[in-house]
N, C-alpha and C positions, 0 to 999 in steps of 0.2 A: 778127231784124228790124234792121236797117239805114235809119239814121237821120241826118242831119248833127248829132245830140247824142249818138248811140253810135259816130261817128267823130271827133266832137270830143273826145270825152272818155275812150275810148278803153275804153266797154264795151258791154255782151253784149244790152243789153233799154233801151229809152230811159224808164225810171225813174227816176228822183230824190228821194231822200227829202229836205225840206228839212230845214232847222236850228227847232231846238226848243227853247226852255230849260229845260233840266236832264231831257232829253229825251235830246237827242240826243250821246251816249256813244261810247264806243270799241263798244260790245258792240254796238250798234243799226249805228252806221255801218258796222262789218265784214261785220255780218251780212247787211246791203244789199247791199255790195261783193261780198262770197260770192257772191251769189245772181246778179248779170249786174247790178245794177242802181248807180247811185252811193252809196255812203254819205256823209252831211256831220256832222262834229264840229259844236257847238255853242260856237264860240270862247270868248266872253264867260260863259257858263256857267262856265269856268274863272275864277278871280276873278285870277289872275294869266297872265302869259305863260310864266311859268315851270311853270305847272302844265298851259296847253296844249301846252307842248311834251314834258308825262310822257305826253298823253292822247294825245298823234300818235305817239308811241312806244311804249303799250301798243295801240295801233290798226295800228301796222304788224306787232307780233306777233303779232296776229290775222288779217289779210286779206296777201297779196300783191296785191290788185286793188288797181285807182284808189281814191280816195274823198278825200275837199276837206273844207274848215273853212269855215264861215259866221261872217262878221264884218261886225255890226249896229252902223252911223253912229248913235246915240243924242245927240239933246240932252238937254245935261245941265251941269250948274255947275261938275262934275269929271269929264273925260272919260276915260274911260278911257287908257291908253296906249297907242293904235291901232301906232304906230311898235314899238314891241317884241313886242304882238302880231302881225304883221307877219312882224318877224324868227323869230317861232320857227314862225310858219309857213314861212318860207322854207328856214328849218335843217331845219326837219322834213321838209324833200325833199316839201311840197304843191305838188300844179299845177293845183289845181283850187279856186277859193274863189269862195264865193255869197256876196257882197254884200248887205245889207237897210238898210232904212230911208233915211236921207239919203244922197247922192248921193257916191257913191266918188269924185270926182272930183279929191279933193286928195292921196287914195292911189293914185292910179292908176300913177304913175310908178315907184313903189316895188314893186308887184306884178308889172308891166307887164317892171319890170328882171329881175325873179327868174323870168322866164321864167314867169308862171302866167297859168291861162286865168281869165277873170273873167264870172261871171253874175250880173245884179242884179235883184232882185226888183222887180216895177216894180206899180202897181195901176192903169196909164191907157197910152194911147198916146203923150202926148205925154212921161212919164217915161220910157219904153223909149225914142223915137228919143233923148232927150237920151244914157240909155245906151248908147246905140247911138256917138252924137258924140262922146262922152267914150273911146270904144277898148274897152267891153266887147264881148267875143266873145260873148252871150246874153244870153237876158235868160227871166227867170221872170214871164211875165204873169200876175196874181192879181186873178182875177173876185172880186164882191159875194160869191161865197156863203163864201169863203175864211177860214179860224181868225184869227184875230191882226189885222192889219190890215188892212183890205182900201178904204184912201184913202175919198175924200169925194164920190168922183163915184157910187158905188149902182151900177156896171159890170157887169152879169153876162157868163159866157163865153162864152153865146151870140152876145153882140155885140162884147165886146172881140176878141176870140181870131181872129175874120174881118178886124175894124179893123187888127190888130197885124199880121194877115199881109198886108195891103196896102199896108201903109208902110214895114215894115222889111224891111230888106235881111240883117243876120244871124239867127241862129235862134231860136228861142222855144219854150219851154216851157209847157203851162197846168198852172197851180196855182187849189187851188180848187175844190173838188165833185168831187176824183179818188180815186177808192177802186179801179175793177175794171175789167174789159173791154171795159165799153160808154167808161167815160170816155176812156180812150188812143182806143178807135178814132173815137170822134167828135171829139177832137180834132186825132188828125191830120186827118179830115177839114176841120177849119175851119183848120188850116194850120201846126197845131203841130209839133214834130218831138219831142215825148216830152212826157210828164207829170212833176209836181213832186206828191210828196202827204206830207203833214205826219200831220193826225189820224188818217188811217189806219196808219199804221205805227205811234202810239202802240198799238194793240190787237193788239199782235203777241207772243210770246211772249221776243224777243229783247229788246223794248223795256225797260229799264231803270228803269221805274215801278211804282210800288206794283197790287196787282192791285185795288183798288179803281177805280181810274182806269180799268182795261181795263172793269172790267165796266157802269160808269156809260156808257161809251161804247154797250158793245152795249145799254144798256137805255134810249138815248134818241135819242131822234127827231129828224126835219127840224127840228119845231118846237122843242126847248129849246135853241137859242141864241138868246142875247141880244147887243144891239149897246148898248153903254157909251161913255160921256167924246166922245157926238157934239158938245155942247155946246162939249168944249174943241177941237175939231176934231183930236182925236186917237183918231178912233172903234176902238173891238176890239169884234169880237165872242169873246163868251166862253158857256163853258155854262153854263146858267142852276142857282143854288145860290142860297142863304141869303145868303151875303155878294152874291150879285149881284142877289137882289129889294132888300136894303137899300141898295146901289148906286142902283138907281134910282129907290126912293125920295126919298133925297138929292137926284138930280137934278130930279126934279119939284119940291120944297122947292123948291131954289136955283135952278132954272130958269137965264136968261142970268146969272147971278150965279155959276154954278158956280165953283170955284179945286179944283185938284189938292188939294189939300190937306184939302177937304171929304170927299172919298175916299181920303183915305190909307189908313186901316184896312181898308177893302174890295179894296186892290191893290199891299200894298206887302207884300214878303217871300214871296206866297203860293205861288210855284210848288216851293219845297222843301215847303212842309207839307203840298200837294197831290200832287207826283208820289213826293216820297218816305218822310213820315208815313201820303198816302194820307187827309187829313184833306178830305174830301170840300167841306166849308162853310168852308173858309178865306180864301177870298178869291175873285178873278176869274181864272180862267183862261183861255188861248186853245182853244178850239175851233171847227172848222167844221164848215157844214149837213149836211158829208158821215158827219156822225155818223149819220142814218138809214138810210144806207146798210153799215153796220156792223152784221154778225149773229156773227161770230165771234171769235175770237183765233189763229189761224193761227201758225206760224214765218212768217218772212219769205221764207225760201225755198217754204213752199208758198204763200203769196201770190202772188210773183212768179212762179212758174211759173202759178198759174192763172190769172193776168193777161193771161198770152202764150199759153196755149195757147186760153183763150175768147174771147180778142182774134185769132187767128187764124181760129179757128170760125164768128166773126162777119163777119170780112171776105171768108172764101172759101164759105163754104155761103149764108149770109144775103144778104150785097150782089153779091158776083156772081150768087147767085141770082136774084135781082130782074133783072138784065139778061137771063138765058137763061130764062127763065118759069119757075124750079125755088124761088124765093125764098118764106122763110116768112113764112105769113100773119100771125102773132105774131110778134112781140118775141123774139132767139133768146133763150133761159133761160141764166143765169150764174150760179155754185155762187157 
C-alpha cells in the first residue's frame, strides 16, 4: 500500500508506532522497522544523549530499515539538553523524528539542517496547521480516545481527522483508537494517509515490557481508562490502577485547588516500576481506549501483516462490494 507517509518515509505499510516511555526500545523499533512498518526510539527515555546515541546504534544492528527517535518539548525547571539530544540524533544518521508535546519550533532549524523529516504530534487542528507553518513535513493528529495526552479540546477522530484533512495541506497521520484493519482503513477513509498506534504495540511479543503489562492490556476494556490532572489542564488518560483511583481521589479532595505536587506519589517515577518491575499499582500510566480492542499479544510482524492483509479484505470484498451489490451485510470480521 502506497501512501504519501510510505513515500515520505520511505516504507512498506503506512504504520507508525509512536514513542513510549520506556516502551519504545531498539528491540520494539527494529522490530516495527522489520516488519514494513516505521519504528521510533523513545529519545528522552535515554536519560542522557549519550546513551541515545548507544540505543540508535544497537537499533541499526538490528534493522537495515527506516525507523526515527521521538523527542518530547516538556516543561520543566531543567530542561533537558534538547541541543545534544539533537546532535546524536543527527550522528546517529536519523531522518526521521516525531516531535511531541510543545511546539518544535525553536528546533526546527537545527533538524531542518541535518536533513531530517519531522512529524509532530498534534491533538487539534489549529496545533497541526501551526505545524504545518513552522516546516514540519507531517503531523500525527491524536483524537480524545488517544493514551497519554490527548489536549483539552475532548476531539474524537471521527471529527478531527475529516477537520485536519480540510485544512492541511501536508500529510497526517491518525493516532488514537488504532489497533487493526478497520482503524487504517477508516482512516484513510476520513483523509489520513497511515496510522500512529502506541498501546497496541505495547502487547506485542517484541515490546520490551514486563508481561504483566501485556496481559492487563488484554484483560481490560473500553472502559478502564481514566483521564487525570484535568484540573491542572495537563489531562492524561491512563489505565485505571490503585494509584490512579487514589489519584482521583485527591482530585475531588482538592478540586480547583489541585498543585502537582498533590499527586506526586501517584505519577512520578512510575513508568520503570510499571513497564519494567511490572508492578501493576505504581503509579499512572499512559494508556488508551484502544485497550478494548486488544485480545492478543502477537509479534509485531504478525500484527502488521494482518493489519494489511484484513485492511485490504476490507477495502476490496466489503467497500467495493457495496458499489457492485456483492457488499456484506455484516461488518467484515477481523482476526
Amino acid at each position: 500500500m502506497k501512501t504519501a507517509i510510505t513515500e515520505m518515509f520511505g516504507i512498506a505499510h503506512p504504520i507508525i508506532q509512536g514513542g513510549m516511555h520506556y516502551v519504545g526500545f531498539a528491540e520494539l523499533a527494529s522490530a516495527v522497522s522489520n516488519a514494513g512498518g516505521l519504528g521510533i526510539i523513545t529519545g528522552l527515555t535515554q536519560r542522557t544523549p549519550e546513551l541515545l546515541a548507544k540505543e540508535i546504534a544497537r537499533c541499526h544492528d538490528m534493522t537495515d530499515k527506516p525507523f526515527g527517535v521521538n523527542l518530547t518539548f516538556l516543561p520543566a525547571f531543567t530542561a533537558p539538553p534538547y541541543p545534544e539530544y539533537i546532535a546524536a540524533i543527527r550522528e546517529g544518521g536519523i531522518k526521521i523524528v516525531e516531535t511531541a508535546g510543545r511546539s518544535p519550533e525553536q528546533y526546527m532549524p537545527a533538524l531542518k539542517a541535518a536533513g531530517i523529516k519531522v512529524i509532530h504530534k498534534c491533538t487539534s487542528v489549529r496545533h497541526s496547521l501551526k505545524a504545518e507553518a513552522i516546516g514540519c513535513d507531517a503531523v500525527s493528529v491524536d483524537g480524545f480516545e488517544c493514551g497519554g495526552h490527548p489536549g483539552e479540546d475532548d476531539m474524537p477522530n471521527m471529527i478531527l481527522l475529516p477537520r485536519a484533512a480540510e485544512e492541511l495541506k501536508i500529510p497526517f497521520v491518525a493516532s488514537g483508537g488504532m489497533a487493526d484493519a478497520r482503524s487504517l482503513v477508516a482512516a484513510l477513509a476520513m483523509g489520513a494517509a497511515g496510522i500512529n498506534m502506541g498501546t497496541r504495540f505495547i502487547a506485542t511479543k517484541e515490546a520490551p515490557v514486563h508481561d504483566n503489562v501485556k496481559k492487563a492490556l488484554v484483560a481490560a476494556s473500553e472502559l478502564d481508562t481514566r483521564l487525570v490532572m484535568r484540573a491542572l489542564r495537563n489531562t492524561e488518560r491512563v489505565l485505571k490502577n490503585k494509584a490512579v483511583d487514589r489519584l482521583l481521589e485527591i482530585e475531588r479532595e482538592k478540586g480547583a485547588s489541585l498543585k502537582i505536587a498533590d499527586i506526586h506519589d501517584q505519577v512520578a517515577g512510575a513508568y520503570p516500576k510499571v513497564m519494567i518491575d511490572g508492578d501493576m499499582d505504581a503509579g499512572a500510566w499512559s494508556c488508551g481506549m484502544v485497550a478494548g480492542l486488544i485480545n492478543d499479544v502477537p509479534t509485531v510482524k504478525e500484527l502488521i501483516d494482518r493489519i494489511m492483509a484484513d485492511a485490504e479484505r476490507i477495502i476490496r470484498d466489503r467497500l467495493v462490494g457495496f458499489l457492485d451489490g456483492t457488499g456484506q451485510a455484516q461488518p467484515a470480521k477481523v482476526a
